[in-house]
C-alpha positions as CSV (number, residue, x, y, z in Angstrom):
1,X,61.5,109.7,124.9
2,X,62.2,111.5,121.8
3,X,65.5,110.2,121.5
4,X,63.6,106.6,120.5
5,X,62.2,108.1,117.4
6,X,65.9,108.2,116.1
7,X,67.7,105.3,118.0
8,X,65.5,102.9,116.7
9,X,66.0,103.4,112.4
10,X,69.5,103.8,113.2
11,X,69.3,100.7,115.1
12,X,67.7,99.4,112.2
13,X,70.0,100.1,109.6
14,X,72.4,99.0,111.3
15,X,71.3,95.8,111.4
16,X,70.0,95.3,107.8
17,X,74.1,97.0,106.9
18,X,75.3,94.0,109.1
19,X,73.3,91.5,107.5
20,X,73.6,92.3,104.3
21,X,77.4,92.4,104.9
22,X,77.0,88.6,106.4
23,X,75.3,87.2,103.0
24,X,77.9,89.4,100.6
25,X,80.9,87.4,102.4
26,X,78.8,83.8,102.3
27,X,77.8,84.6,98.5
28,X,81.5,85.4,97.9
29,X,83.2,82.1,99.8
30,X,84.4,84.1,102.8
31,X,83.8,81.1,105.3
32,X,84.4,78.0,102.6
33,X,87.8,77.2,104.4
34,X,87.8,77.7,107.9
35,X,90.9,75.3,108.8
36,X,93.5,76.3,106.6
37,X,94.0,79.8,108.1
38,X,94.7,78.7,111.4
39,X,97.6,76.1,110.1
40,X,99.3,78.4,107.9
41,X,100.8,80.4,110.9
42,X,102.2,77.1,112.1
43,X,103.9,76.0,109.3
44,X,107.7,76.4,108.4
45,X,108.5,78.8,105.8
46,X,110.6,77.1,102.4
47,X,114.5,77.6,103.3
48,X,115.5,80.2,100.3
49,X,117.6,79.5,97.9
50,X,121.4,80.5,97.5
51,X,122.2,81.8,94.2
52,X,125.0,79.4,92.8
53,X,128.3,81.6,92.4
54,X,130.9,80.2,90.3
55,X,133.8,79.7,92.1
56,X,137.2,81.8,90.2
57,X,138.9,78.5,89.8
58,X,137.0,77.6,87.3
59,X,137.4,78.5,83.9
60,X,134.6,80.0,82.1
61,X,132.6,78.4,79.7
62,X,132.2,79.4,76.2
């Protein structure tokens, strides 16, 4: 019975930690865009682009 006296505050803080943790993450747009995160795995990444070598027929400029 004894081990109620110290289950319960710890319960309690626990609680007021994970709410408090809730209303930092709303106040600080955590859950404005919902949609976009679960696109972005889906779409193709940009093809990279190939430096432009000059070819050693050409004669250099300048």
């Amino acid at each position: 019975m004894n081990i109620l006296l110290v289950l319960i505050p710890v319960t309690v803080l626990v609680l007021l930690v994970a709410v408090g943790l809730f209303f930092w993450a709303v106040n600080h747009q955590q859950f404005d865009d919902l949609d976009s995160p679960a696109i972005l795995p889906l779409l193709d990444e940009p093809a990279p682009e190939e430096p432009t070598a000059r070819s050693s027929e050409e004669p250099p400029v300048g």
